[in-house]
N, C-alpha and C positions, 0 to 999 in steps of 0.2 A: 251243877252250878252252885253249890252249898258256899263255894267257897266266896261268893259276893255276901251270900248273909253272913259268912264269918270275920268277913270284912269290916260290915257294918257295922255288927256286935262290936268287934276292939275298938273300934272310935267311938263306942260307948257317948260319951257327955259331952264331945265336942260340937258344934253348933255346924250343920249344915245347910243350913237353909235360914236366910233373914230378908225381910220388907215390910211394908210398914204398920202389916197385924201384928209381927213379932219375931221369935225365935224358935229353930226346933230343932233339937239335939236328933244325933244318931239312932239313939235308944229308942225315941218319941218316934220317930221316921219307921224301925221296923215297927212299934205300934200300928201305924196308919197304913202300913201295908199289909198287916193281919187282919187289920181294921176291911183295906176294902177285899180283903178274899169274901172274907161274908157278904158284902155288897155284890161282887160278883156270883155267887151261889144264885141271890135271891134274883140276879137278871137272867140267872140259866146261861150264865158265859162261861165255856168248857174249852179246853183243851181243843185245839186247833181250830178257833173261830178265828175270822178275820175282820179284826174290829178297827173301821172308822173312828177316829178318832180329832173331832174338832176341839182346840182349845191351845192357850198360849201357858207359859211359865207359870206354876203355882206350885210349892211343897205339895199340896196334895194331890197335884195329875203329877207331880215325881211317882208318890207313889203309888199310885192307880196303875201307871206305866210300869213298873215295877212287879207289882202284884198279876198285872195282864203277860206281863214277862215271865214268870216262875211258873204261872196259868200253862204253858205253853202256847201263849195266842199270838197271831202274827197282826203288828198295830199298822195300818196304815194312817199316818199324821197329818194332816190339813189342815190347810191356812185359809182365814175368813177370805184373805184374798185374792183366793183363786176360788171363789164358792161356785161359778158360774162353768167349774171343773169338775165339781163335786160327782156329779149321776157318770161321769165317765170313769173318772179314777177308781169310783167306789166297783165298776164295773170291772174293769180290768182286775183287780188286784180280786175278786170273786167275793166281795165283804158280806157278809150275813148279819150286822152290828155296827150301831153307828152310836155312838156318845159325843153329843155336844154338851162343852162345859162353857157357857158363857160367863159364869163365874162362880165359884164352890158354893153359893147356893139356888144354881140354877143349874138343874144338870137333866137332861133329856135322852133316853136310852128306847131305840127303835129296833126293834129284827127287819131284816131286810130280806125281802125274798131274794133269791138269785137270779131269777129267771126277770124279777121285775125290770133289773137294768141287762141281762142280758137275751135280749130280745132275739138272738141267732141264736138263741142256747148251744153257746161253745162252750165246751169241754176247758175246765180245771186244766191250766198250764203242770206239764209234768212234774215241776219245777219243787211247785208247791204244790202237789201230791205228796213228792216226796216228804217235803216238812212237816204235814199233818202227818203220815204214817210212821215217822220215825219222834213224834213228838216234839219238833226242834222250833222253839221261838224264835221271831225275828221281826226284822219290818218291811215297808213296802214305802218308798221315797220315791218322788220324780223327778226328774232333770229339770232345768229351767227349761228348757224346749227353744231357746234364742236361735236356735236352728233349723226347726221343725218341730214337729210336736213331740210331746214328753214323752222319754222313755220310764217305763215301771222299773226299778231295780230291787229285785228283793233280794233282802238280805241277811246273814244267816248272825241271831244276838250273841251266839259264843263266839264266835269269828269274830264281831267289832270288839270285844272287851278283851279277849286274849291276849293283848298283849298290855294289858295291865294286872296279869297275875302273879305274875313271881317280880315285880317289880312296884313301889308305890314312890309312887310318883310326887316332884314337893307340893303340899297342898296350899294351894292362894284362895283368899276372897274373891270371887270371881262375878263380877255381871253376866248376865247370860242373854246376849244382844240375839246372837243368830239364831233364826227361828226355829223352832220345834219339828218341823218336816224337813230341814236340812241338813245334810252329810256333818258338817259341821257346827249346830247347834247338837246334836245328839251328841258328835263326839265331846264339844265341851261337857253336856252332862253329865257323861261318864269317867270322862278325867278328873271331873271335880269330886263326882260324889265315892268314885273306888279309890280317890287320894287323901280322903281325910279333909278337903277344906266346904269353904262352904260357900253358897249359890247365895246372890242375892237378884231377883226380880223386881219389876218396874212394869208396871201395866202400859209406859211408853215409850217408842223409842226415839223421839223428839230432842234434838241434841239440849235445849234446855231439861228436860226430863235426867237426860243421862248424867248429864255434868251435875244435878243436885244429886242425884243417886251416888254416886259415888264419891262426893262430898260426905252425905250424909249416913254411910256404911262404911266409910276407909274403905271404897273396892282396892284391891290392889293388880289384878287382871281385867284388860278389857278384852275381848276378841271380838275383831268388828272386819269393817272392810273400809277399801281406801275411798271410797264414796264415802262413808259416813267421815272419815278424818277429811275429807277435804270440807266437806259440808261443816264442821266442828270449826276447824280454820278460819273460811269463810265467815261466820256466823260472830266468831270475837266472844262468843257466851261463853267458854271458858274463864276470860279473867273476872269474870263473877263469882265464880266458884273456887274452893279450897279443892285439889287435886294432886294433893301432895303426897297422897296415899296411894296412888298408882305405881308401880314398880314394873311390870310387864303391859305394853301394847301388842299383841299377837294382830295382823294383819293378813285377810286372803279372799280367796273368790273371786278378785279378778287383779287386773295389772297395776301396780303403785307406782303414779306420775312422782318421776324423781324430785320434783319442787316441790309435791307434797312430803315425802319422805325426808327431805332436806328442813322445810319449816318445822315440820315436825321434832328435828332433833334439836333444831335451833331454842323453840319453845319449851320444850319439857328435857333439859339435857340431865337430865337424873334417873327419866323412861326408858328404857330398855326398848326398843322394837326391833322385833322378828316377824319375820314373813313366814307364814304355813303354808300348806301345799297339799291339795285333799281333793278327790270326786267322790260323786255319788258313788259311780262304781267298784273305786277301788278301798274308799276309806280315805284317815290324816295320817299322813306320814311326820315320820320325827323330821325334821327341819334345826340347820342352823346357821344365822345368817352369817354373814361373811365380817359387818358390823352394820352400827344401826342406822347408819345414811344408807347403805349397799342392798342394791338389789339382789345379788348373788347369796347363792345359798346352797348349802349340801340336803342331798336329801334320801332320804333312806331309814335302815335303822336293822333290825330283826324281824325276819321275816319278809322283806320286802328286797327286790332286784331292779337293775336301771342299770337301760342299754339305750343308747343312741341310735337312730335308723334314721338316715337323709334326712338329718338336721331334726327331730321330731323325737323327742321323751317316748322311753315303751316303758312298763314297771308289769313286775308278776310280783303277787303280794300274797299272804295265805288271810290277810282281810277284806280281800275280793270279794264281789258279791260273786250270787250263785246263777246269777243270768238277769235277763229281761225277761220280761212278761207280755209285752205287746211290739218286742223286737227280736230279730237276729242275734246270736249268740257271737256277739265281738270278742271272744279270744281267739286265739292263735291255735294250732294243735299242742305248742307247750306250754299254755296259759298265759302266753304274754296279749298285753293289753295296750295297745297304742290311745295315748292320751289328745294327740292330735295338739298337744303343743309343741312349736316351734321353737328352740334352746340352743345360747350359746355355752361352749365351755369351755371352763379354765381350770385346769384340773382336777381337783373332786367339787368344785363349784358350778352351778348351773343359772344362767339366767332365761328367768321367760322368754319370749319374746312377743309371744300371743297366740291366740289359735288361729291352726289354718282354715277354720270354716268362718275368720275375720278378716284373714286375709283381700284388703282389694286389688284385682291384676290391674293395673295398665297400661296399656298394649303389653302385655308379654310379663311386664317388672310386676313385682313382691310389694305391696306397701302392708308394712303394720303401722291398723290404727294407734295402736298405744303409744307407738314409736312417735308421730306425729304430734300427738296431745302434749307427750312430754314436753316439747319444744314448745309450742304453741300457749302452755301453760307459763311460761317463763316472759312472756311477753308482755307490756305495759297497759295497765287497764282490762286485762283479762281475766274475769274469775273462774269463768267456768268453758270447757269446751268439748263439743263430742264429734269425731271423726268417723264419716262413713261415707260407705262407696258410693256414686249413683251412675245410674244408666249413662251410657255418651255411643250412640254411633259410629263415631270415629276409635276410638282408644277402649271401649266396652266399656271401662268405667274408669270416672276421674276421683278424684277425692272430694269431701265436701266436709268442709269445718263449720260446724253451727257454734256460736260464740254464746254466752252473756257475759255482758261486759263492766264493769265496779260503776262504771258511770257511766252517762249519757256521751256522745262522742258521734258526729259527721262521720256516716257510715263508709262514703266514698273516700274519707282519709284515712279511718279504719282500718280497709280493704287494702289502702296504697300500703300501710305501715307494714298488715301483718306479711303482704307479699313481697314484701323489700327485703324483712328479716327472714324469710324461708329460701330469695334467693342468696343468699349468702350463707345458707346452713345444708339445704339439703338440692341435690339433681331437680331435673325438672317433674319427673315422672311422680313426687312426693308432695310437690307444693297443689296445696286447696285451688281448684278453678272455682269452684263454686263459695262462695263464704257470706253463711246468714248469719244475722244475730237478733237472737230472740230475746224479751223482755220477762221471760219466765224460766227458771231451769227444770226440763221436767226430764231429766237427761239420767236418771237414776228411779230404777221399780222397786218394788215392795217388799224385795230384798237386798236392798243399798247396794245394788251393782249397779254399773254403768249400763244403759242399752244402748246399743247399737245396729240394731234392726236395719238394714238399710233400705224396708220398706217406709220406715219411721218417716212419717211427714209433723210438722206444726206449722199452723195457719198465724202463727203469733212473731213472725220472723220478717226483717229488713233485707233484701236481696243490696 
């Protein structure tokens, strides 16, 4: 991997890292990563530990992460808020090291027995034998679990940057919104920093927070998700802030309500947005969108394949992880990987449609929720809405639209309008039977997705 420090080195004096302690060039950045090999020495962290690792966005967990990477150590990243995850994931993934940085001058380094969390004393996944024996860094991420519980994907760190090697990429100012433990916060980190541009951090990610932040640094990339742009919309905080310095919105993670994508181009017609397309499991794929209202998009690139199978996205990528850890081995015999979204197409264009583990049947019929919201977001006095299945005896399950609404509004006229306009748009089997509206939106988790649980209840709701 020499050839990331050689990376480094040519961008030399360029500025990769800015917030509100300062600035830090290229040069300064491998400093801090020679800087914490010593630091690891003195913790007795060696080559094939499996280091815990709690902490958000900072130059210096760049390069702590970094230096744990050339370490050969395998990082598994965690987020404050899944902590009540912590003793399991640290178990699975076999962790011997835990570093919490609550903030570069508070920093806490534990050895972990292995047996403490795992009380069955099972046996080291083969997985990652192999990578300790062979020396090979990497990381250990989890799924959101909105389906079941989290899968471990580990995965191998020369396979996620490879295909930034013979290629540098344009380098942007970049926010770095998506979290640290996600498919997609890592890969922006490494697009940004093996591209020459530079990272800037925000201790929050509160849409007032962001909109000063990137005011106050000329971001010129954001990559977020279409929760936070609806939330941003919603909010009007933008026209408080100078935003004139954004040139790229990259958007992903889950499905983009076309009213949102619509005001969006309406508002910022000088932003570029493009939609991305990435798992834990397989990696981000190149993406290109079709234009910046459109949901379709090509997706692919080097290295990576897309075949259609009964309406459903497969992709074989050589950025594939190297398996789960507390699950079954979902490839195929020839490596293909069914992503279990649902996709229409239009030549080398692909639109989502949603996953089939969102899918609600009833009686028999297909509803995607996204497909619903989009509609349902178009309609008058409506800010916010989230579609999900619920139980029904007769039909297994109906649909249920939970609202919040721009204003106050007589729920029983509410209920008459939104059902008036759904029959006139979509069959029966689509329109909401159930439809609450709640006085709170809590319709988005700790990583600006949508939830949709259709276990989800709120006691804060008008039937």
């Amino acid at each position: 991997m020499n050839w990331v420090r050689d990376r480094f080195r040519h961008f030399d004096q360029q500025v990769i890292a800015v917030n509100e302690t300062g600035s830090v060039t290229y040069s300064e950045f491998l400093q801090k990563i020679d800087d914490w090999h010593q630091v690891l020495q003195k913790w007795d962290i060696k080559a094939g530990d499996r280091v815990g690792l709690v902490s958000d966005y900072h130059i210096d967990v760049v390069a702590l992460v970094q230096a744990l990477l050339e370490t050969a150590c395998i990082i598994i990243p965690l987020s404050l808020d899944d902590q009540s995850l912590f003793e399991e994931r640290l178990d699975t993934a076999f962790a011997n090291k835990l570093i919490t940085i609550t903030n570069t001058e508070e920093i806490n380094v534990n050895t972990i027995n292995c047996q403490t969390y795992n009380s069955s004393n099972k046996q080291m996944h083969p997985l990652m034998q192999s990578m300790l024996f062979n020396g090979t860094a990497g990381f250990v991420i989890y799924t959101s679990g909105s389906t079941g519980k989290s899968k471990a994907v580990l995965l191998d760190y020369s396979r996620m940057i490879e295909k930034y090697r013979d290629k540098i990429r344009k380098p942007y100012k970049t926010l770095l919104f998506l979290k640290f433990d996600h498919i997609g916060g890592l890969d922006t980190l490494f697009l940004v920093i093996l591209s020459g541009g530079t990272i800037v951090t925000t201790p929050s990610r509160q849409v007032e927070d962001i909109c000063r932040c990137i005011e106050k640094y000329s971001v010129e990339l954001l990559p977020t998700t279409p929760s936070f742009l609806n939330m941003l919309l919603m909010s009007n905080v933008y026209k408080n802030y100078n935003l004139s310095s954004l040139k790229l919105i990259a958007y992903g993670s889950e499905m983009m309500p076309h009213s949102t994508l619509t005001n969006l181009s309406e508002i910022f017609p000088c932003i570029q947005l493009k939609q991305t397309y990435g798992l834990s499991e397989m990696g981000v794929f190149s993406t290109k969108s079709k234009d910046s209202q459109s949901n379709w998009m090509k997706i692919g690139g080097n290295g990576s394949e897309i075949k259609i199978k009964n309406d459903v996205l497969w992709i074989k990528s050589r950025q594939a992880m190297l398996g789960y850890l507390n699950a079954e081995n979902p490839f195929d015999k020839d490596g293909w990987y069914n992503t279990g979204d649902r996709v229409e197409v239009d030549g080398e264009y692909y639109r989502i449609l949603g996953r089939e583990s969102e899918i609600i049947n009833v009686a028999g019929e297909k509803v995607f929720p996204a497909e619903i919201e989009n509609f349902l977001l178009t309609i008058d006095n409506v800010r916010d809405v989230v579609v999900r299945g619920k139980n029904n005896p007769i039909t297994g399950k109906i649909v249920w639209a939970e609202f919040v609404l721009e204003k106050d509004e007589e729920i029983a006229i509410f209920k008459k309008r939104v059902i008036e306009k759904c029959q006139n748009y979509f069959p029966e089997f689509k329109i909401p039977r159930l439809i609450t509206v709640t006085n709170q939106s809590n319709f988005v988790g700790s990583r600006f997705k949508k939830i949709r649980n259709s276990k989800a209840t709120n006691p804060n709701y008008n039937q």
